[in-house]
N, C-alpha and C positions, 0 to 999 in steps of 0.2 A: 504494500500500500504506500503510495506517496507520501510524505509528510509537506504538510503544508504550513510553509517557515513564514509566509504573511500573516496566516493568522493568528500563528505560534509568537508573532511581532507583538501585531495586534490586542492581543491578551497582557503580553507583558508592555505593554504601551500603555492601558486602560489599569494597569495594578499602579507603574509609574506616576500618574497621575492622581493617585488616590494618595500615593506617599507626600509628591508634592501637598494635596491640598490638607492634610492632616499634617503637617510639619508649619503649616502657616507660614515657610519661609517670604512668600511672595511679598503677601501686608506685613510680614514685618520690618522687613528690609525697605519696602516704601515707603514704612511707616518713618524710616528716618530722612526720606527723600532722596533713597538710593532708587538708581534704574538696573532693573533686576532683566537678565535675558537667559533663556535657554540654550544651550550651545551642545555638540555631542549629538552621540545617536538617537537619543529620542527626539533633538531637534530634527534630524534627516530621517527621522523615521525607520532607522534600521536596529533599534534595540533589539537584541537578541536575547543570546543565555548569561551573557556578564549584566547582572541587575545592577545598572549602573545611569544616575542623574547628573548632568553638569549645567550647573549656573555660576553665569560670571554678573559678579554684582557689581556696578561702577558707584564709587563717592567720590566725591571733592578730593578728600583725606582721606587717609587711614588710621583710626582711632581706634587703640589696640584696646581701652576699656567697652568702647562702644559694640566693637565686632564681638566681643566673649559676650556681651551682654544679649545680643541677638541669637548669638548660636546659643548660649544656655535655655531661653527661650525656645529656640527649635528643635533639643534634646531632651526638653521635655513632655513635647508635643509628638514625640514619640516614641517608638518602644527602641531608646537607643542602644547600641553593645557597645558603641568605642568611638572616639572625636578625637583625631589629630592637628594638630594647629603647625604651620610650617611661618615664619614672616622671613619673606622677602621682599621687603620694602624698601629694603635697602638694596639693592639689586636692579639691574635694565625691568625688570618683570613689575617692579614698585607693585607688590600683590601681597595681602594674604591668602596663604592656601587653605581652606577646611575640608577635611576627608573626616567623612561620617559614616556610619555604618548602620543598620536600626532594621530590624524585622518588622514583614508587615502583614494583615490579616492574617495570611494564610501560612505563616511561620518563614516565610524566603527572607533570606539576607539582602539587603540591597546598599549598595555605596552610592553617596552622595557626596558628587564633590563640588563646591562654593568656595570659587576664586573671587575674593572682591579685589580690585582694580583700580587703583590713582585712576582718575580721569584726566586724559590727556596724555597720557603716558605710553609708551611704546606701543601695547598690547591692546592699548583701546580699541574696539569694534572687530582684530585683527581675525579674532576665533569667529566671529558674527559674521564678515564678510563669507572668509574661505566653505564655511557649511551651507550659505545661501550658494556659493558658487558649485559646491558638490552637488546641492539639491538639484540646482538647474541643467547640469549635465548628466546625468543619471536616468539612464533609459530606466524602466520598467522592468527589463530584462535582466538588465546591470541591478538592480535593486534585489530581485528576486536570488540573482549571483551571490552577492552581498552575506544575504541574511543565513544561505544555505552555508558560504563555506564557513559564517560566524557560530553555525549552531553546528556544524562538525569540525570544528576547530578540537582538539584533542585538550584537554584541562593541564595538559605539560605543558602546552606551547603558548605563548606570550605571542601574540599580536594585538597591536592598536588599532582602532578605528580608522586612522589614518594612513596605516598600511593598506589594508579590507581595500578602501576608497583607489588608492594608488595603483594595487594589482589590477583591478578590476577594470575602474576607471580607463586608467591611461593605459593599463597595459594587458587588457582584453583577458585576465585569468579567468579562467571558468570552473575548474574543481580543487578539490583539495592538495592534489599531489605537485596541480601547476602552483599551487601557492605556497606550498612549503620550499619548493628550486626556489620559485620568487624571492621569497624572503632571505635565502641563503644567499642569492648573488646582491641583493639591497642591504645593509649593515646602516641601521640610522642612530644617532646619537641628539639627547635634549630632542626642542620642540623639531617636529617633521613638518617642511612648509607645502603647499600644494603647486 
């Protein structure tokens, strides 16, 4: 029998959304007059088996009582297991990183990662642009590409969404075996640009 990895998206698309709105991260984070964006695969649409949310939050500043004070707020809002705090603010990236972790109705782990962002600073809009530009080049076929070799990706192997996009994308991979050469002759280090 086929597996059908849209639907199989799908579903986990409709659970991701339930995290978001149970975590209140969206109002809270406006609530201080941050502009809150979705970035990542559930922005393109191709969430798979890595239960994984990315929002990049942009403020003015970064205000290291203000940010704990939002994310302890968002860990309580949900059933958290573990909150990592990275500042690189000091750094071209001028960001904090939060990697979250929190189960949801139905006992699934999912990570949530919330970069908030200097405004104005290197990285502004940078992740925003390149996912509207995957969106817009991504046939239906390439999509359906996407999700199949993201949900038979083997749990050893470490590929980024930004790989997925790249084999596929630009360079026509179609199954798993072509992706795993793929990845062997591409070696990427830090952020991978499009």
């Amino acid at each position: 029998m086929e597996i059908n990895y849209i639907e199989k998206s799908q579903q986990n698309q409709k659970r991701a959304w339930e995290v978001v709105r149970k975590s209140r991260l969206v109002p809270l984070w406006e609530g201080i007059g941050a502009k809150v964006n979705l970035v990542g695969s559930l922005k393109i649409g191709v969430l798979a088996k890595h239960l994984d949310i990315d929002f990049h939050i942009y403020t003015p500043e970064l205000k290291l009582g203000q940010s704990f004070d939002i994310m302890a707020q968002i860990t309580e809002n949900l059933e958290a297991k573990s909150c990592q705090f990275i500042n690189l603010s000091e750094t071209q990236e001028e960001c904090f990183e939060w990697h979250l972790t929190c189960l949801d109705t139905e006992n699934k782990l999912w990570q949530i990662d919330i970069i908030q962002i200097k405004q104005g600073s290197k990285y502004d809009g940078h992740f925003e642009n390149i996912a509207e530009k995957i969106k817009s080049l991504m046939t239906e076929e390439q999509k359906q590409t996407i999700l199949k070799l993201k949900f038979e990706t083997p749990e050893n192997i470490k590929i980024s969404g930004m790989e997925y996009y790249k084999a596929v994308i630009q360079d026509n991979v179609k199954n798993i075996d072509e992706l795993l050469k793929w990845k062997g002759k591409h070696q990427f280090s830090g952020i991978i640009e499009w």
